[in-house]
C-alpha positions, 0 to 999 in steps of 0.5 A: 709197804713203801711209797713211790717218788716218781721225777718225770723230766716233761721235756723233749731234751736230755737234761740233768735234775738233782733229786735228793731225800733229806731225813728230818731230824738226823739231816741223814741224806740216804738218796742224793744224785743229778742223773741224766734223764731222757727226754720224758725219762722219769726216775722211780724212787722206792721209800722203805723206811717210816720216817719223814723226809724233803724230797728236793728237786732241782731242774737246771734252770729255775728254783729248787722245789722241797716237797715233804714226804710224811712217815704215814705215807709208808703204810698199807695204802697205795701212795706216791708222789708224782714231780714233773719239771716242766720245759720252763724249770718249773716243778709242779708234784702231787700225791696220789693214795688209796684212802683203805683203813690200815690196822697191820700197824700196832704201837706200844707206848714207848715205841715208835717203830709198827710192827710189820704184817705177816709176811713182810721181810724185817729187812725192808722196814730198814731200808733207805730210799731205792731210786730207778731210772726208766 
């Protein structure tokens, strides 16, 4: 289970925009990069790891926008966070998830970690945010 943060420059020009994760509480900053993107290039951001994150996006010109990204969207649902950068700077995102009934997640009192369904590597509930350019 991850979910997706899709960046979409919505301009006709190249332009450079800083995409950075910040973890809440540790303040660990697992994904922070300003790559090129294309004119309508978007860039793919995979979240592996449950936990909650700000997701800040800073277009060359105009405000930085943090956006928070929940530990609960990393679950059995279908759920992604789509950011465009408009023309003028500005940042417009929506989330978008299935609403299915997850119960691959069990919980012991003193344990905050889900047990992960069959068939999913150990290796993939511990891994940071994956970014792709495409």
């Amino acid at each position: 289970p991850h979910h997706r943060a899709v960046v979409w420059n919505d301009d006709a020009d190249t332009r450079e925009i800083g995409v950075r994760f910040r973890q809440l509480g540790t303040d660990e900053t697992p994904l922070d990069l300003a790559p090129t993107f294309p004119a309508y290039g978007s860039l793919r951001v995979d979240v592996y790891r449950r936990s909650d994150y700000v997701l800040c996006v800073d277009p060359p010109e105009g405000t930085e926008r943090k956006l928070g990204v929940r530990r609960d969207f990393v679950d059995c649902n279908d759920s992604a966070t789509h950011i465009a950068v408009r023309p003028d700077g500005s940042v417009r995102a929506r989330v978008i998830s299935t609403a299915l009934a997850c119960d691959v997640v069990s919980q012991t009192p003193d344990e905050d970690t889900p047990t992960l369904p069959e068939g999913t590597p150990s290796s993939s509930a511990d891994r940071a945010p994956n970014a792709t350019l495409e």
